[in-house]
N, C-alpha and C positions, 0 to 999 in steps of 0.2 A: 594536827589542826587542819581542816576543811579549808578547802581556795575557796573563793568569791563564790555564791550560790547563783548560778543565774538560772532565771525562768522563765516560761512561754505558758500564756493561756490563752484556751480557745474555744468554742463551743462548736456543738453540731446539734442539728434537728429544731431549730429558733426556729423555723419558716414552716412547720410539719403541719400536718392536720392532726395525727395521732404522735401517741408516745409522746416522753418526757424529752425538754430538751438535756443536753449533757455539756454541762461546763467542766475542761480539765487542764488542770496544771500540771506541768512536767518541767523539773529542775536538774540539773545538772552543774557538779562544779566550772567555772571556764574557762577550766585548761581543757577538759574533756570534749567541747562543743564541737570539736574537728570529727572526732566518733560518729557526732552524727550524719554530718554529711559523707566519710566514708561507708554507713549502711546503707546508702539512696535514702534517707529521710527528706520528705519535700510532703507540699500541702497532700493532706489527704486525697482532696478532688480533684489531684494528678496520677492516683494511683487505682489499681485495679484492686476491685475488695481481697481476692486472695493478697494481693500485696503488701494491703492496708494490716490484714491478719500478723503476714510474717513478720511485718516490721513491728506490731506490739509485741507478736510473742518476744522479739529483741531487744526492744525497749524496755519489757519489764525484768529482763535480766542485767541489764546494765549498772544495778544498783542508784537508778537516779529515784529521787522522790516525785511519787505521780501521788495525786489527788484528783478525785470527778466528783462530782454533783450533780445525781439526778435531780431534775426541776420537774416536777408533776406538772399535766394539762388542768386540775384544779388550781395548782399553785397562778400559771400561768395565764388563768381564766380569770380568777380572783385580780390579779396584777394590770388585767387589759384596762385601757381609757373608755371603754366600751361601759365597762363594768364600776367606773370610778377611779379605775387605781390608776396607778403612777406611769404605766406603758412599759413594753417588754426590756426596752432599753434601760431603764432604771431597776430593773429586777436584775438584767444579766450583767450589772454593775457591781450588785451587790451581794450577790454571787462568788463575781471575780473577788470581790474586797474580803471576802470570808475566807476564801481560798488562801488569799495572800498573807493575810494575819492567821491563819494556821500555819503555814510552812516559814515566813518571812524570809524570802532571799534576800539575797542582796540587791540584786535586779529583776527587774520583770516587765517582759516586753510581752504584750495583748494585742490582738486582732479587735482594732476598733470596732465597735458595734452603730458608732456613727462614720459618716463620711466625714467630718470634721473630728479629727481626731483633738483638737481639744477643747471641744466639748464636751468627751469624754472622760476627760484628764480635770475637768472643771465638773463636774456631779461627781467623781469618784471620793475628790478631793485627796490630800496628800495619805498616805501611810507611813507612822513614824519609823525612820530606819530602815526604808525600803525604798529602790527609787524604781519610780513606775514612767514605761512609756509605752503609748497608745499610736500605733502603725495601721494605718489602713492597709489592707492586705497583709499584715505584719506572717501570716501563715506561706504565703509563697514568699517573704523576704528574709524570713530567719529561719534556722533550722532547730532551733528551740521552739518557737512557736508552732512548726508542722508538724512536731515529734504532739504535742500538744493538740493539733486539730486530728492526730492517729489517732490517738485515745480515747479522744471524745466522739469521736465518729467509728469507732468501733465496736464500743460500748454501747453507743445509739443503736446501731445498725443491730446489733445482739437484744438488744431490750425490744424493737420493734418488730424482731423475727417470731417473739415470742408471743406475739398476738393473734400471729396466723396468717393466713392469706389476705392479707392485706397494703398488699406492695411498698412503697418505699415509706409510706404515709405523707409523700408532700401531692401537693392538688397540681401537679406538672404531668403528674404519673396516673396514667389514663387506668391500672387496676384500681390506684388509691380510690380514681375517684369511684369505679366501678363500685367497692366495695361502702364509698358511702352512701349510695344511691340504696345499696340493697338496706344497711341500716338505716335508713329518712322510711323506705319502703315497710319496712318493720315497726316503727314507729317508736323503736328504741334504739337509745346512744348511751353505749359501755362509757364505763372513767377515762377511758382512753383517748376520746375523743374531745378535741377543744371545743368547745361549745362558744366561744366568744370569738371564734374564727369568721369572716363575712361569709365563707362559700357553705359555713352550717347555719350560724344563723340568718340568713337572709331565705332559707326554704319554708315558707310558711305551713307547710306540713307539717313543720316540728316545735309549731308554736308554744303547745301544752307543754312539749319537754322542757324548754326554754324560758320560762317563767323564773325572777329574778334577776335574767344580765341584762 
C-alpha cells in the first residue's frame, strides 16, 4: 500500500509572447519529499538551465508521478478577456483541476496564479478527496512544487527551442522581440504566436492579421 501522495503544481511560459504555456504536476509519496531536497530541487528560476535538465533527467527516474499540459497560444488566445473569455487565470485553474482529478493525491500544494491566494482556492473550488492548497510563491517554498516548476519549465524551454531563433519568447528578451518585429515586418504571424498579447496586437501593422480578437 502507497503512503500519502503528495503533490506540487506549477506552470512555465504564462507571460510568453510565443509557445504554449506548460502546467505540470509532480507527486511523490511523503515519506520520500526529503529525496527531494537532497538532489538540490529548488524553483526553477534559481537554477541554471543545464541544472534545470539534470535535475529532470532525475526526477523522472524517481518513480514519482509527473503529468504536463501543454496550453496552445490558440487555446490561450481564445481564453483572453480581450477576446470574451474568462482570463488566463481561469484557464490555468482549470488546467491545474484536470491535472488533479487525473492523478488525485492526497495533497496538493500550487504556485498561486493570484496574489491572494484564496481567490484561487475560491474559483478552483473544492476537489472531492483531495485537499488543495494555494501558496504564493509556493515554488520557492516547497520542494514538491519546485520539482514541479522543473518540469514545466523544462519542457517549455524544449518546446520553444523548437521554433527557432527566437529567444526565450517573453517580450523582456530583446532577440524575442527582435524576432517579432521581423514577423509584424513580414506581415505574417505563425500559430505560435499569441495574437491577443498587447505588445502584438496593439501594432497596427497587423491589423488584417488580427481580425476577430
Amino acid at each position: 500500500m502507497r503512503g500519502r501522495l503528495i503533490a506540487g503544481i506549477d506552470e512555465a511560459g504564462r507571460g510568453s509572447l510565443f509557445g504554449p504555456m506548460v502546467v505540470a504536476l509532480f507527486a511523490i509519496e511523503g515519506q520520500r519529499l526529503r529525496e527531494l531536497s537532497e538532489l538540490g530541487v529548488r524553483d526553477s528560476k534559481a537554477l541554471t538551465p543545464r541544472a534545470r535538465e539534470q535535475l529532470f533527467d532525475r526526477l523522472r527516474c524517481m518513480g514519482a508521478l509527473i503529468r504536463e499540459r501543454y496550453v496552445s497560444p490558440e487555446v490561450i488566445d481564445n481564453s483572453s478577456k480581450f477576446r470574451g473569455g474568462r482570463g488566463l487565470n481561469e484557464l490555468e485553474l482549470k488546467v491545474m483541476r484536470d491535472l488533479i482529478e487525473d492523478v488525485k493525491p492526497d495533497v496538493v500544494y500550487i504556485d498561486s496564479p493570484y496574489r491572494n491566494a484564496r481567490r484561487a482556492s475560491e474559483l478552483m473550488g473544492s476537489v472531492r478527496g483531495v485537499r488543495v492548497f494555494f501558496e504564493v510563491r509556493a515554488d520557492a517554498k516547497r520542494s514538491v512544487v519546485a520539482a514541479a516548476s522543473i518540469v514545466a519549465k523544462v519542457l517549455r524551454d524544449r518546446a520553444v527551442t523548437q521554433l527557432g531563433e527566437v529567444g526565450s519568447g517573453y517580450p523582456s528578451d530583446p532577440k524575442t522581440i527582435k524576432h517579432l518585429e521581423l514577423l509584424i515586418s513580414s506581415g505574417h504571424l505563425p500559430e505560435y504566436v499569441r495574437r491577443s498579447w498587447k505588445t502584438v496586437r496593439s501594432d497596427s501593422r497587423l491589423d488584417v492579421f488580427l481580425e476577430g480578437l
